[in-house]
C-alpha positions in Angstrom: 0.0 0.0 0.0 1.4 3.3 -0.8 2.2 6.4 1.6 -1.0 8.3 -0.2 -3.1 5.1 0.4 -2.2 4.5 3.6 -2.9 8.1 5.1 -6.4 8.1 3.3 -7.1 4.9 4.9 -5.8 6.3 8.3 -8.3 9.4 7.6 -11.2 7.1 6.6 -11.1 4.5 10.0 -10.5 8.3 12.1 -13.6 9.9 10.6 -16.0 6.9 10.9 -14.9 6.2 14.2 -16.2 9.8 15.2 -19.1 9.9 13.6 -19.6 6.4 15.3 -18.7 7.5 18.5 -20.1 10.9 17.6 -23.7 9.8 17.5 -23.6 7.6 20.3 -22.1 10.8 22.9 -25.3 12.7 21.2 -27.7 10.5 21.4 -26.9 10.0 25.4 -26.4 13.6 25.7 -28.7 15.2 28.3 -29.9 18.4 26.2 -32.9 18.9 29.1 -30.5 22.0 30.1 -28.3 22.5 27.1 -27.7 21.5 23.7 -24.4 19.5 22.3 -23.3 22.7 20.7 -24.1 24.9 23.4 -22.2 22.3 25.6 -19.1 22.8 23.4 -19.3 26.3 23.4 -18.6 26.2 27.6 -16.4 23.4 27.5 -14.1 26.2 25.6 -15.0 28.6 27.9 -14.1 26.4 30.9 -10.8 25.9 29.6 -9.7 29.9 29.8 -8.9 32.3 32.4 -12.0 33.5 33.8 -14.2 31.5 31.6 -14.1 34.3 29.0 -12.9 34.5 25.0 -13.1 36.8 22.3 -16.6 35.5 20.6 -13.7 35.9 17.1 -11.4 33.7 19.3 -14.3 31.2 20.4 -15.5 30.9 16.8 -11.8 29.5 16.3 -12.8 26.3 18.7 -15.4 25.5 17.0 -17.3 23.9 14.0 -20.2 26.4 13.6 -20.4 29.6 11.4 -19.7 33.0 13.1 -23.4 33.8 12.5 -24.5 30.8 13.9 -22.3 31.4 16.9 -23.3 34.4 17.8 -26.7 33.5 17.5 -26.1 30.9 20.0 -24.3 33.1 22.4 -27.3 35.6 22.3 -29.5 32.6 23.5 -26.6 31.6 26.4 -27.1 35.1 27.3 -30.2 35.1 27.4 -30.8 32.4 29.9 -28.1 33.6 32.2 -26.0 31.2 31.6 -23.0 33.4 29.7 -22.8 37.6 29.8 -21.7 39.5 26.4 -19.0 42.0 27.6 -17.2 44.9 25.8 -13.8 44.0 24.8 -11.9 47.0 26.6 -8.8 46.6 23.8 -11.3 46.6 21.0 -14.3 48.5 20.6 -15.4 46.4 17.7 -14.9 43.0 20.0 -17.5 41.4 22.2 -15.7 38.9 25.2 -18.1 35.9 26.1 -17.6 34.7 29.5 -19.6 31.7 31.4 -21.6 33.4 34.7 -21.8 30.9 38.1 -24.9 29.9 36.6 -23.8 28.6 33.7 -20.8 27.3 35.0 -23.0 24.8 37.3 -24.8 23.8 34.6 -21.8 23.2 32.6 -20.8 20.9 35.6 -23.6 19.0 35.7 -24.1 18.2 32.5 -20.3 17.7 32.3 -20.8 14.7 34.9 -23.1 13.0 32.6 -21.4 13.5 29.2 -18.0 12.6 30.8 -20.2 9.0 32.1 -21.0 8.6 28.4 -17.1 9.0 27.6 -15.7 7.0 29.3 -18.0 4.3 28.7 -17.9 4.6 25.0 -14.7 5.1 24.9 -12.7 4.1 28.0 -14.3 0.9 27.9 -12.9 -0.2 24.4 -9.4 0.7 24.3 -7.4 0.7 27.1 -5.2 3.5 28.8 -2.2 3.1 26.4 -4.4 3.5 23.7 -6.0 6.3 24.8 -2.7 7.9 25.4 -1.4 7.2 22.2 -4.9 8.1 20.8 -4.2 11.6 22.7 -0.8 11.7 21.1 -1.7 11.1 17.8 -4.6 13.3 18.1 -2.2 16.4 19.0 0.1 15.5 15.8 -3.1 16.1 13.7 -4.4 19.3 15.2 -3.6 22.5 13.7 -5.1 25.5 14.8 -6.9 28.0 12.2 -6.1 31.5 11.5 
């Protein structure tokens, strides 16, 4: 098999393992409180100093259109569950950042999507292969602009 062959192979059994996996963590996923996409948008949040990005920075992390986005954010906001701030180094820029409230709902419904995880996938490959799952994972990901 050539190099070419080999890597589109590699791409193929990547891809429909995450869709597979994909639609299992959704289908589990309790959206009583918030949705999949809204879920991912305060995972990212989570991740930075005081819960906060640029919404241009945000749109970075994810797989959604700006528009769609934002849309979404103005729905987090309005539930109390993230704030729109001015960005004080660009008047053009809007910071998102997650309030209590939506960080204990991010928690909770962490708890349960983390259960799903690990079962789907912590319970078919073990810990070396999850670390070298990791591993190979980071060699793929490149950041956009």
């Amino acid at each position: 098999m050539s190099d070419r062959a080999l890597a589109i192979e590699a791409w193929e059994a990547l891809f429909r393992a995450q869709v597979s996996v994909m639609r299992t963590l959704n289908a589990e996923f309790p959206e009583d409180q918030i949705s999949f996409n809204e879920y991912d948008v305060l995972f990212n949040l989570s991740t930075q100093p005081e819960r906060q990005l640029r919404i241009r920075d945000l749109n970075k992390h994810l797989l959604l259109t700006q528009p769609s986005v934002s849309r979404m954010v103005d729905r987090l906001a309005a539930r109390g569950i993230v704030v729109k701030l001015n960005d004080p180094t660009d008047a053009r820029g809007i910071i998102v950042r997650m309030t209590e409230h939506g960080y204990d709902v991010y928690r909770r419904v962490a708890a349960a999507h983390g259960a799903s995880i690990a079962d789907r996938v912590g319970s078919r490959i073990s810990a070396d292969e999850m670390t070298t799952l990791i591993e190979i994972c980071r060699k793929l990901k490149t950041e956009t602009r």
